[in-house]
PDB file of N, CA, C and O in Angstrom:
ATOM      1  N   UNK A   1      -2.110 -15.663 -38.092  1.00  0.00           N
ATOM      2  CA  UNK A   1      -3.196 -15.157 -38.934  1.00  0.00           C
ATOM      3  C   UNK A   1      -4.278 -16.227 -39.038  1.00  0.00           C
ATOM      4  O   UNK A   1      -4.085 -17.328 -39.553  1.00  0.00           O
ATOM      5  N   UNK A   2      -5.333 -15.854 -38.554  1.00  0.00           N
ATOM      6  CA  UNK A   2      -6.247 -16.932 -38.527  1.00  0.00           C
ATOM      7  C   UNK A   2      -7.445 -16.429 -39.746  1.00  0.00           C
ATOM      8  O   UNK A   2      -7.545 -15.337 -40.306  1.00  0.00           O
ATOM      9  N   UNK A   3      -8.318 -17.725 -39.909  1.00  0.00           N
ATOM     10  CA  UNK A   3      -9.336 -18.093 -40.586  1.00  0.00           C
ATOM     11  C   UNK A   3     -10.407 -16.895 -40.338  1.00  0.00           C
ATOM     12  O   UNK A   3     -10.353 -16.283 -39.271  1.00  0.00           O
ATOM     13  N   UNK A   4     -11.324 -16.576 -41.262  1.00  0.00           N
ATOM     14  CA  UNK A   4     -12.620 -15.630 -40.828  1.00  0.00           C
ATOM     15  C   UNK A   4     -13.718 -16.317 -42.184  1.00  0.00           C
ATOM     16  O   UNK A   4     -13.466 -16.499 -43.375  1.00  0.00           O
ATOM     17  N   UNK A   5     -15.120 -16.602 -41.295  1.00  0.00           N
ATOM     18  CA  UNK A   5     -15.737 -17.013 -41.760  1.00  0.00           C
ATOM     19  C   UNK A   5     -17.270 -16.129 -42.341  1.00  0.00           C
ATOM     20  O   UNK A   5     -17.861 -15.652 -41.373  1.00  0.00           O
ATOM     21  N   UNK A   6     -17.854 -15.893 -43.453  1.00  0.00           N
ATOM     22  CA  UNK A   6     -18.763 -15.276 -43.598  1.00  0.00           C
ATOM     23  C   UNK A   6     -19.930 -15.568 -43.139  1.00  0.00           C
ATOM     24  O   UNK A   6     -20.252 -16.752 -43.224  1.00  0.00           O
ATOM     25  N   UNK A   7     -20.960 -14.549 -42.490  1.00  0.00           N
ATOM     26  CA  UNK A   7     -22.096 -15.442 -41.694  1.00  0.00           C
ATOM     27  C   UNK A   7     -22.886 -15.663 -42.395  1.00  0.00           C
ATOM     28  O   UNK A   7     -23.644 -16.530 -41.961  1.00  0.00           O
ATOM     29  N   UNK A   8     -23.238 -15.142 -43.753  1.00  0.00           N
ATOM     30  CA  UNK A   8     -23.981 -15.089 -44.644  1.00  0.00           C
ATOM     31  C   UNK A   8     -23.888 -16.077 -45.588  1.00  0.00           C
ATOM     32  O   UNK A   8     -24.913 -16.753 -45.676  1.00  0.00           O
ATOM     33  N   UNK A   9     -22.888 -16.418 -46.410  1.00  0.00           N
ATOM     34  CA  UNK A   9     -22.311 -17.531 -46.894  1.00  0.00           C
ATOM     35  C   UNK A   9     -21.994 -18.656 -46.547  1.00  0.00           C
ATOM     36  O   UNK A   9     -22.453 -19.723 -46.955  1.00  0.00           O
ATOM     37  N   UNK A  10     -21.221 -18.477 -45.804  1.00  0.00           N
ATOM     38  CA  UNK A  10     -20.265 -19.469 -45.259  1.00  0.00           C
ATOM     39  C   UNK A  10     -18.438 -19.146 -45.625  1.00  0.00           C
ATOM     40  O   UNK A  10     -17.431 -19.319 -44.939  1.00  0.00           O
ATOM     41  N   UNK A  11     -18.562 -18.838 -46.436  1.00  0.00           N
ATOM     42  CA  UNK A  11     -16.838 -18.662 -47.417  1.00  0.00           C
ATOM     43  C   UNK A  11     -16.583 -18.374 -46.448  1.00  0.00           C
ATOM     44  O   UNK A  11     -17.237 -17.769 -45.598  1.00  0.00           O
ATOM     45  N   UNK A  12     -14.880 -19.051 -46.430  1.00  0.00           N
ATOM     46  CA  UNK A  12     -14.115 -18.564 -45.371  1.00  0.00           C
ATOM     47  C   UNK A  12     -12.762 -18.189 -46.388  1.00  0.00           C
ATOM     48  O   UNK A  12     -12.259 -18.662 -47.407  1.00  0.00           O
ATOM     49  N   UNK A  13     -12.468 -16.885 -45.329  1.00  0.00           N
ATOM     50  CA  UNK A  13     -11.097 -16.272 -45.923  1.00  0.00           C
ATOM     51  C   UNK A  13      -9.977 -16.399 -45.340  1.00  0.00           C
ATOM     52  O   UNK A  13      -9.738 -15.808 -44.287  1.00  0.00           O
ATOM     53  N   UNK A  14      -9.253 -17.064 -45.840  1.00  0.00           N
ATOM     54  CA  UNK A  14      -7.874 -18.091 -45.565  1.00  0.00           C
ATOM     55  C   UNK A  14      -6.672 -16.967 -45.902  1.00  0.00           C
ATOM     56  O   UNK A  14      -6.401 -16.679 -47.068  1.00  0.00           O
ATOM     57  N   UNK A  15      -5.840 -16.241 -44.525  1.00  0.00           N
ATOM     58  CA  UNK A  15      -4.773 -15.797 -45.616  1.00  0.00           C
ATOM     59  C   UNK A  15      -3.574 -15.891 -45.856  1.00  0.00           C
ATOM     60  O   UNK A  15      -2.652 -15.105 -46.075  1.00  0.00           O
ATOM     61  N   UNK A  16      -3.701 -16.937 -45.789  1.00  0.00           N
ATOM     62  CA  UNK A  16      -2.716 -17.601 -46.725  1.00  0.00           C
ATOM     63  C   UNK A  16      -2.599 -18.090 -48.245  1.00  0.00           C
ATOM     64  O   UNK A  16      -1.665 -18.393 -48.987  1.00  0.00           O
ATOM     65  N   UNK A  17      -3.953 -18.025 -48.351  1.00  0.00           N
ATOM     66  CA  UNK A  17      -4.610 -17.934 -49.584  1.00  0.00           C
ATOM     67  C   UNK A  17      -5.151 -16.200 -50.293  1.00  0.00           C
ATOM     68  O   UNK A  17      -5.257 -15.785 -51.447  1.00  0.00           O
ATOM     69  N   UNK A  18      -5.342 -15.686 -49.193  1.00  0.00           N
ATOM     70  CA  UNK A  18      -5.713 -14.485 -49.920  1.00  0.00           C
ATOM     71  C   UNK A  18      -7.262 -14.522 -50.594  1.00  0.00           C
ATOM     72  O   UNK A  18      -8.191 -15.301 -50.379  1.00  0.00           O
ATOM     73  N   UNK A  19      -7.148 -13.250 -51.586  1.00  0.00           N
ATOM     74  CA  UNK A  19      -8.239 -13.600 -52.615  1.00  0.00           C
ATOM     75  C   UNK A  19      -7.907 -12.819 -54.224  1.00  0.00           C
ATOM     76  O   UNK A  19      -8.457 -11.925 -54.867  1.00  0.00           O
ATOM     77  N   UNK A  20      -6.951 -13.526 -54.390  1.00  0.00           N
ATOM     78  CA  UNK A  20      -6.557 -13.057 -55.982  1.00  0.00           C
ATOM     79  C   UNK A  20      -7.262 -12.847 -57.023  1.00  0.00           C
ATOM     80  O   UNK A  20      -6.959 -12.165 -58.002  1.00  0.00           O
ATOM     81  N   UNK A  21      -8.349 -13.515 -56.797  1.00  0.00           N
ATOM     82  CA  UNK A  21      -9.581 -12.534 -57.846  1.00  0.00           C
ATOM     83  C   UNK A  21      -9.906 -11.412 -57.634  1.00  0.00           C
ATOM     84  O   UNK A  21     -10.606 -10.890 -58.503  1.00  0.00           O
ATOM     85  N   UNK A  22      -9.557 -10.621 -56.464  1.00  0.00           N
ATOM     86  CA  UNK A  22      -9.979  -9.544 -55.464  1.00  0.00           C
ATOM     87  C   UNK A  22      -9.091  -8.482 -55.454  1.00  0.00           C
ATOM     88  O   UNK A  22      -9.357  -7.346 -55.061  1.00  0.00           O
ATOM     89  N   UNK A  23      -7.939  -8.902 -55.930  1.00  0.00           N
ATOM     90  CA  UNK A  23      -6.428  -8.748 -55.687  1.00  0.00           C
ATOM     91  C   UNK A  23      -5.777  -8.287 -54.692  1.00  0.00           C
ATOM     92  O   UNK A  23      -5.070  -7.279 -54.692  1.00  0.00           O
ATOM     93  N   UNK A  24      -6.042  -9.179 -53.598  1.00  0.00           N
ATOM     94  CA  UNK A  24      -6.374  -9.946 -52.275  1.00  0.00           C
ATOM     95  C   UNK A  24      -4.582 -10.448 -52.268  1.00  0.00           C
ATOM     96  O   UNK A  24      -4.594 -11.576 -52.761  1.00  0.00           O
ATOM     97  N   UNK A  25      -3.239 -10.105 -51.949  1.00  0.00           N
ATOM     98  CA  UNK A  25      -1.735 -11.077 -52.159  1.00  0.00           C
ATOM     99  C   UNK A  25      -2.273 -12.496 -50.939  1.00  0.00           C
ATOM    100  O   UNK A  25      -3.152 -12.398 -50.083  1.00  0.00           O
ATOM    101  N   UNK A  26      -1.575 -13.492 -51.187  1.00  0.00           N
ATOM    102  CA  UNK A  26      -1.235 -14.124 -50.246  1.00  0.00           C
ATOM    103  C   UNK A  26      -0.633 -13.880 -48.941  1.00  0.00           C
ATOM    104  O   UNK A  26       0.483 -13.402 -49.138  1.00  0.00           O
ATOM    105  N   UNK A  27      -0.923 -14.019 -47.449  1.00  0.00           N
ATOM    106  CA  UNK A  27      -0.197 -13.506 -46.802  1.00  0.00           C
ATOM    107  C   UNK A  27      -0.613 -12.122 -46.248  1.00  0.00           C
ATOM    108  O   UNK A  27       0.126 -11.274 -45.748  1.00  0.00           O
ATOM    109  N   UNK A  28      -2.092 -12.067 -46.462  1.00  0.00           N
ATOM    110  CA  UNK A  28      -3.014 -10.778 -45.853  1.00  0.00           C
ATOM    111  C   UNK A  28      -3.684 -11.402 -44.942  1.00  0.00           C
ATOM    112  O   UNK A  28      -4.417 -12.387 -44.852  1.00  0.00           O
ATOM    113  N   UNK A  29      -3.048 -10.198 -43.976  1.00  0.00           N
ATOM    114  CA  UNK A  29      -4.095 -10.822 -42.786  1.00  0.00           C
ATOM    115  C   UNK A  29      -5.582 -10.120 -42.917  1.00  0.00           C
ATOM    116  O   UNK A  29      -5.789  -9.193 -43.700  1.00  0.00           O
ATOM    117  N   UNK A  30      -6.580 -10.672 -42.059  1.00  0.00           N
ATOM    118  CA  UNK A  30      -8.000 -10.399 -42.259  1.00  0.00           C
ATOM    119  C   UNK A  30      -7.977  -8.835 -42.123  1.00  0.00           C
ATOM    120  O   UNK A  30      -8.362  -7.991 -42.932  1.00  0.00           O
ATOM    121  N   UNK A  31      -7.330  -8.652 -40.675  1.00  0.00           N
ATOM    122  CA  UNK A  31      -7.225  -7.058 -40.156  1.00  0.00           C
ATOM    123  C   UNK A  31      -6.760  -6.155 -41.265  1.00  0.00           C
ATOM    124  O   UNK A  31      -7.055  -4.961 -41.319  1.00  0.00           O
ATOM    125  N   UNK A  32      -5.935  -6.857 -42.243  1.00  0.00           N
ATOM    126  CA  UNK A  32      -5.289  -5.932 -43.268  1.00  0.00           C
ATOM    127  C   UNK A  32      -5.836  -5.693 -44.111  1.00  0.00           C
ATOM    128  O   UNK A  32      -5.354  -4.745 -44.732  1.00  0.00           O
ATOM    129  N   UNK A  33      -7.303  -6.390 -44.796  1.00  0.00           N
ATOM    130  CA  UNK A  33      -7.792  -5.840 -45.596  1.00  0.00           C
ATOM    131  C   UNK A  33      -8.675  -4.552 -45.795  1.00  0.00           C
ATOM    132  O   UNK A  33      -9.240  -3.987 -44.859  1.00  0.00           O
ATOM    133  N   UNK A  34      -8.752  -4.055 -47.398  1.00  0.00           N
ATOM    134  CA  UNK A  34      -9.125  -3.014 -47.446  1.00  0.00           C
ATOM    135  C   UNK A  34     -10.175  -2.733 -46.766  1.00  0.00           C
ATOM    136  O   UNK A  34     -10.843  -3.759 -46.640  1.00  0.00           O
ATOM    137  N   UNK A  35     -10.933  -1.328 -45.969  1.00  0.00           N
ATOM    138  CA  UNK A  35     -12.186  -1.703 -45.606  1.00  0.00           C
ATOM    139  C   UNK A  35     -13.114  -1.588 -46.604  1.00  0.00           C
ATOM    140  O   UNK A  35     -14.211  -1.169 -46.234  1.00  0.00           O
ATOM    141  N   UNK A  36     -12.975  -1.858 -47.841  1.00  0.00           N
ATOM    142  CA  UNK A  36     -14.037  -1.509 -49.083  1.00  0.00           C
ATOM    143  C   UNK A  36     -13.958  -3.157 -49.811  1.00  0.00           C
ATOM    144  O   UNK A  36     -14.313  -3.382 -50.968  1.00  0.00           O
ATOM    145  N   UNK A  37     -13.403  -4.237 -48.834  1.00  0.00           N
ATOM    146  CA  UNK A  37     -13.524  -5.336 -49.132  1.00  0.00           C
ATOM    147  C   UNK A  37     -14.874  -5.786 -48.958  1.00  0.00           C
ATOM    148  O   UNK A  37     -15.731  -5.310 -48.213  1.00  0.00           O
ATOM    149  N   UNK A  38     -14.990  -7.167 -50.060  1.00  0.00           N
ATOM    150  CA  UNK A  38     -16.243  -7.820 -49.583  1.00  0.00           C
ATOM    151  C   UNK A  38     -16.077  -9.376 -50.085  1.00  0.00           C
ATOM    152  O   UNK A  38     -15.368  -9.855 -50.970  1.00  0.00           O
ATOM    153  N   UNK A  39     -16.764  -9.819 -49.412  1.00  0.00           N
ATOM    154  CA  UNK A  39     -16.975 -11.373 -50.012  1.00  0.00           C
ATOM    155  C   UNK A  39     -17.321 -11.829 -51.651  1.00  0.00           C
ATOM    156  O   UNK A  39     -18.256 -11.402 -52.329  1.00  0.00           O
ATOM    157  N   UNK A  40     -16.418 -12.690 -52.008  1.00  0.00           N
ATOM    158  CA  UNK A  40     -16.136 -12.562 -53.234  1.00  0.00           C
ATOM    159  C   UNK A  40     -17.571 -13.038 -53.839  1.00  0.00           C
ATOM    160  O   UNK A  40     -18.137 -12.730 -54.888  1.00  0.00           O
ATOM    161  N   UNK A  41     -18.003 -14.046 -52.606  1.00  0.00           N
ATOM    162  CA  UNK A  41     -19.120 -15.352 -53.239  1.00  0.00           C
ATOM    163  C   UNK A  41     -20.493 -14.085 -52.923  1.00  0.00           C
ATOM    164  O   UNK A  41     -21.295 -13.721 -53.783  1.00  0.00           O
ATOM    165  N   UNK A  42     -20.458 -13.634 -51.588  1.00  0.00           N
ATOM    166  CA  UNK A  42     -22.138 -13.192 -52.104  1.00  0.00           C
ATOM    167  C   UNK A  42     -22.063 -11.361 -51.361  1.00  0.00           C
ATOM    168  O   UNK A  42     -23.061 -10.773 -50.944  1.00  0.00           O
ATOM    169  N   UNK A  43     -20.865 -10.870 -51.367  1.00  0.00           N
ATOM    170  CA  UNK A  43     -20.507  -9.354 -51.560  1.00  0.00           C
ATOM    171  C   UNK A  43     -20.851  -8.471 -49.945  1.00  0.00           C
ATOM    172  O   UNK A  43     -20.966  -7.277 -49.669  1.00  0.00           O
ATOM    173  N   UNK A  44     -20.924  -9.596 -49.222  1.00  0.00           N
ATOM    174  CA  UNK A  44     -21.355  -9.035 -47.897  1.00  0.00           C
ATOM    175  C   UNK A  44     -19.993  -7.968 -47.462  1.00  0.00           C
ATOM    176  O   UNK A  44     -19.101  -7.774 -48.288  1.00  0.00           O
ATOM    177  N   UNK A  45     -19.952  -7.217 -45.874  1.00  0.00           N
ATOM    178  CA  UNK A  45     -18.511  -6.405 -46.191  1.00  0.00           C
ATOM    179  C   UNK A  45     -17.812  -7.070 -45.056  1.00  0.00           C
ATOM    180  O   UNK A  45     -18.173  -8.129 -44.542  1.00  0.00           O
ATOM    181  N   UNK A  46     -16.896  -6.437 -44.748  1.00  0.00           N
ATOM    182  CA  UNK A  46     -16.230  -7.073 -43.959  1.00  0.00           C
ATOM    183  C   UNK A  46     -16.714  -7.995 -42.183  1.00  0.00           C
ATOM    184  O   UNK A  46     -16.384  -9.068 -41.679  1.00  0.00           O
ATOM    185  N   UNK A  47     -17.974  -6.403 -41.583  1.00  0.00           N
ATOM    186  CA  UNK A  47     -18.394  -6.822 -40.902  1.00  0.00           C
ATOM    187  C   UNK A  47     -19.352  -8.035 -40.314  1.00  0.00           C
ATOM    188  O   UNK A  47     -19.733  -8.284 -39.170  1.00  0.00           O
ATOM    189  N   UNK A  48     -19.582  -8.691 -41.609  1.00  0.00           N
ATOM    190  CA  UNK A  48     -20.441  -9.616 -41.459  1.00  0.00           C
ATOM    191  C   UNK A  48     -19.294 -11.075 -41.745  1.00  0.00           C
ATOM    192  O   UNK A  48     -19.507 -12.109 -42.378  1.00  0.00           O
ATOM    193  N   UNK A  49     -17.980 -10.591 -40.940  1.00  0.00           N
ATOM    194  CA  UNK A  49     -16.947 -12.102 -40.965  1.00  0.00           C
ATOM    195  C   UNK A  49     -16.729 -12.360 -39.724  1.00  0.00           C
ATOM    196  O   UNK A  49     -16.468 -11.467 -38.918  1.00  0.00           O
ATOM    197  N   UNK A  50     -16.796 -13.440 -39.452  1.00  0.00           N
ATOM    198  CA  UNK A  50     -16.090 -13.882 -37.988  1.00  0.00           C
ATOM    199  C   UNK A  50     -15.227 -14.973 -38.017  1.00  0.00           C
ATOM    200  O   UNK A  50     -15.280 -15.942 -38.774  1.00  0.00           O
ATOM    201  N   UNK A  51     -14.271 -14.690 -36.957  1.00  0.00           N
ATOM    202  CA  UNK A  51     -12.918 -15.623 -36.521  1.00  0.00           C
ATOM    203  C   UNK A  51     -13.693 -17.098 -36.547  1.00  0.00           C
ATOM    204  O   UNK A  51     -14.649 -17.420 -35.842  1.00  0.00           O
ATOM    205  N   UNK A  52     -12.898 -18.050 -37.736  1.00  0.00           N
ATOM    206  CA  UNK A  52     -13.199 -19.772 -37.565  1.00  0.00           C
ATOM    207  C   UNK A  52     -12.806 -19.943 -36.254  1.00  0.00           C
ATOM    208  O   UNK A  52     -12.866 -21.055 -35.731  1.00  0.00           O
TER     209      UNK A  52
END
């Protein structure tokens, strides 16, 4: 499970970290998230992440 980085931000989503403010578990891969996810820091959606 690798790293994905926002192009807009920068935030990168780690999952191994998840995003528990999001309620995001640890142990989600990128592919697994919801597609109604978004970046926590500036709300972009999924498509605007790319592989670190």
């Amino acid at each position: 499970m690798g790293k994905y980085v926002c192009n807009i931000c920068g935030y990168v989503y780690d999952p191994a970290e998840g995003d528990p403010d999001g309620g995001i578990a640890p142990g989600t891969a990128f592919a697994d998230l919801p597609d109604d996810w978004i970046c926590p820091i500036c709300g972009s959606g999924k498509d605007e992440f790319v592989p670190e």
